[in-house]
N, C-alpha and C positions, 0 to 999 in steps of 0.2 A: 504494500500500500504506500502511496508516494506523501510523503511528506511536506507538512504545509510550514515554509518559516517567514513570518509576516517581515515585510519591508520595513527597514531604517531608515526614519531622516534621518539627513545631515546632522541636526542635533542632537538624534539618539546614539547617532555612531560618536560624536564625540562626548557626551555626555560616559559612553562605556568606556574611552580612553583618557577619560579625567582632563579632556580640553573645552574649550570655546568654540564657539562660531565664528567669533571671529578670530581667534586664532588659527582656525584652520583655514579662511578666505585672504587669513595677512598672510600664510605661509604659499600661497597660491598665487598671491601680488607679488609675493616677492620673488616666487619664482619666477614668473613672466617677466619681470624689471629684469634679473639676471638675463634671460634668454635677448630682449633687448639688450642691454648694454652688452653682450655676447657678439650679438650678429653688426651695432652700430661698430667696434673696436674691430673685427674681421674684415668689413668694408673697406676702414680706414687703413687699414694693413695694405689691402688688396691693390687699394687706388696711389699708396706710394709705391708698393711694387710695381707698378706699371711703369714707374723712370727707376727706379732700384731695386732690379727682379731678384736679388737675392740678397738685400740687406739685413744685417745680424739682428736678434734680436735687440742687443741692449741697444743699439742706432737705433731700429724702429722705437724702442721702450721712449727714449728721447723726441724722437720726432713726432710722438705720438700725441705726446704729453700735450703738446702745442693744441693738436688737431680736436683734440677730447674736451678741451676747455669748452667750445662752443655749445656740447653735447654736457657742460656740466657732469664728466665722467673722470675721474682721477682711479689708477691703476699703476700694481707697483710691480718691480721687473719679476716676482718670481711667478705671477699671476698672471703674468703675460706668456713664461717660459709654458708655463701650464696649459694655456688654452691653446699658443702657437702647437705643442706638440698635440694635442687632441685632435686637432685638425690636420695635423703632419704638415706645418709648414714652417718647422723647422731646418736650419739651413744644414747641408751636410757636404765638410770637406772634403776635398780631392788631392791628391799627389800629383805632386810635379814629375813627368817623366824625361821629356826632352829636355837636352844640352843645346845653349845655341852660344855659348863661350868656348873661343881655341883662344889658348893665350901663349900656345909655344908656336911663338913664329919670332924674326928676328927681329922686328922691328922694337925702338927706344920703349923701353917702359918710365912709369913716372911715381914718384913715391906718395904715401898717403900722409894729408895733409891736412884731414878731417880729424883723424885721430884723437880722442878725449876733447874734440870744440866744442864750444858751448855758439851753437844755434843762437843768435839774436833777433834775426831781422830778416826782411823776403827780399831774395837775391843774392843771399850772402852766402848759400851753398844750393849749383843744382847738381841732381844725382839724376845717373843714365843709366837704364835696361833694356835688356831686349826679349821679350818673350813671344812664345811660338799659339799659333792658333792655329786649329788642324781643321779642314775640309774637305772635303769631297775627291778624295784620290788626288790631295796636293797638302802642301804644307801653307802659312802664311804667318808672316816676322814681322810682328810691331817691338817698333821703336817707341820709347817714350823718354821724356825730357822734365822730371819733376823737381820745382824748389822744396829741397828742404826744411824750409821753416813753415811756410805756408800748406802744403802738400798740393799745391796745385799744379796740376800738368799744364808745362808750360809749352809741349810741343811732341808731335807724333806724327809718324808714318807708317803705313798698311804697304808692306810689299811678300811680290813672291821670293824675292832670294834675299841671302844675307849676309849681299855686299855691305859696305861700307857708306853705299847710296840712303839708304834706309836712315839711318843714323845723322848723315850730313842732315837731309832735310829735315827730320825735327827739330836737331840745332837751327836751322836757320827759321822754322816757327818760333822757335821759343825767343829768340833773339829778337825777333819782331814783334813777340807779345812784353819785350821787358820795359818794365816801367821806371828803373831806378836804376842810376847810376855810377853806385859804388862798386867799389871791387868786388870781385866774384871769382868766384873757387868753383868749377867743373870735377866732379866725382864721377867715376866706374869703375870696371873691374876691365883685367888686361887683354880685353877681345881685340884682335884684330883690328875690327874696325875702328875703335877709338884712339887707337895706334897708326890708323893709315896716315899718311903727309896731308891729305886735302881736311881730315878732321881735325889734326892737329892746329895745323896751320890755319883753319877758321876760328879756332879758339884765340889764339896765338894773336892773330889782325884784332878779333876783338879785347884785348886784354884781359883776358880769362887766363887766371893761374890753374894748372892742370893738376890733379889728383886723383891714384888710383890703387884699388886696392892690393895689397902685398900678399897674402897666402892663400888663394883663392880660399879666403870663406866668406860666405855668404850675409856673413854678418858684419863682416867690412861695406858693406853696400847696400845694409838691412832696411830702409827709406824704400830704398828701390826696390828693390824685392816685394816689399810690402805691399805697395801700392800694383806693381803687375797681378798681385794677387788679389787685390780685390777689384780691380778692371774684368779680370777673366772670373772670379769666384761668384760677387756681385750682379754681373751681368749677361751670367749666363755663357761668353766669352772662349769657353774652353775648346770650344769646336762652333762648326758656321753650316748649314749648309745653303744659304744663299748664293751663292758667289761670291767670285772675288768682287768685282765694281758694291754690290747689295752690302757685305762684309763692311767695305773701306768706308761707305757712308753709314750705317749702326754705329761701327765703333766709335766715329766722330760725334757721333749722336750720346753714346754712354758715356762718352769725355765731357762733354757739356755737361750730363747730368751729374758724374761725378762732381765736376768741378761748382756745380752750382749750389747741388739740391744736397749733397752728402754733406754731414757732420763728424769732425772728427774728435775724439777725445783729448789726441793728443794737442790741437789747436780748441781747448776752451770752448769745444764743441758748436766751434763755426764752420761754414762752407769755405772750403778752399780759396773760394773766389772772396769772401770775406777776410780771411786771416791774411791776405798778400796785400789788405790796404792799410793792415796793421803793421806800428814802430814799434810796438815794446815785447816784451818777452813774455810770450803765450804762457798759461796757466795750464798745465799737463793733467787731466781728469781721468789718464785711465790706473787702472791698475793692475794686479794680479785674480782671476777670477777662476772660482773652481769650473769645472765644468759641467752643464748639466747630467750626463751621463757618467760620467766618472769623476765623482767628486776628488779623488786621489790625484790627478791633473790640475793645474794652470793653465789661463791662457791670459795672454796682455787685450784690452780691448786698444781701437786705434784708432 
């Protein structure tokens, strides 16, 4: 015989677990406010990814912070780490595998001259890299041209080989974008091409003191490295399959946004383009962070 069990209001069902009514329609508001302020912060994530398709959390946490004011939303970085991985859109790094330094060739090398400086002012050191972008059954060599104090790229070029051409022409962008005319110190590592007579000797016309790094590590010329790393990590970068011509116009495109829209800690968490119209000695905001998956790890934010 089927059994008859008479229906509960809402009031009787919490009256049996020793609540309210309205505490059970405040816990229902408050969870619908969450799912909103969930979906508004996801948005806002989505629509800076659209010019920084793979900027870190603590960058977005920062740049967010701005965006959320309007929504009267405040949120703090572990709360962010948490909702970015619920939805898997957290960022995940890749290994560098390509070499695009030969430094045993015969031409003059130059000693390092960066060594223990203290960084002041924009233009007072640029550092030079080269890294490789891979497409479609070819390779492709950006050059870049970054000041060290600022982190703004001051000059790039997209080619297929990795003469010495590549390199020239960013120097002569970045020469053209320079705003200030104190002395200047040119940093890199001992590739070839920074070595060749026509690179040298543009430096050289322009009164640019030469420096480069001594034991190839990578840590002699860690600015530049850094910065390749989040041109290709950031924006997707590591491979193309547009073309070449499609390629050369993107990447000029994620130079802009780099250098506009991206925050950096280690510049007082200004845009590039903001810290090179700064005189005095940036305030360094990052520091040692665990990591979210392996707390037993560091990482520097930049």
């Amino acid at each position: 015989m089927k059994q008859y069990y008479p229906k509960l209001g809402i009031g009787s069902l919490c009256r049996l677990f020793g609540k309210t009514r309205h505490a059970y329609y405040d816990a229902l508001w408050r969870k619908e406010r969450s799912l909103v302020k969930e979906d508004i912060i996801l948005q806002e994530v989505l629509n800076i990814r659209k010019q920084l398709p793979r900027l870190g959390a603590r960058k977005l946490h920062y740049v967010l912070d701005k965006r959320l004011l309007s929504h009267d939303i405040t949120i703090g970085r572990d709360y962010l780490f948490n909702l970015l991985s619920e939805h898997n859109l957290l960022v995940r790094q890749r290994k560098r595998k390509a070499i695009t330094t030969d430094s045993r060739h015969w031409m003059k090398k130059y000693g390092n001259l960066i060594k223990d400086m203290s960084i002041t002012r924009p233009e007072q050191v640029w550092v030079s890299d080269i890294t490789y972008i891979r497409m479609v059954n070819q390779w492709g060599y950006l050059s870049l041209i970054t000041d060290a104090y600022s982190r703004k790229i001051m000059g790039h070029s997209f080619r297929m080989d990795l003469t010495a051409q590549g390199c020239i022409d960013a120097l002569k962008m970045a020469l053209d974008n320079k705003v200030y005319q104190e002395p200047m110190i040119h940093h890199s590592d001992r590739g070839s091409q920074y070595c060749s007579h026509q690179y040298v000797g543009l430096l050289l016309k322009n009164k640019t003191a030469i420096s480069m790094t001594e034991n190839g590590d990578p840590y002699e010329n860690a600015i530049a490295e850094r910065v390749n790393g989040i041109i290709k990590t950031e924006f997707n970068l590591h491979s193309s399959v547009l073309g070449f011509e499609k390629t050369q116009k993107y990447i000029s495109q994620c130079i802009d946004n780099y250098n506009g829209l991206r925050p950096h800690a280690s510049c007082d968490y200004m845009t590039p383009n903001q810290a090179h119209l700064k005189t005095i000695k940036l305030k360094k905001r990052w520091k040692n962070y665990q990591t979210y998956n392996n707390p037993k790890m560091t990482v520097q934010s930049f």
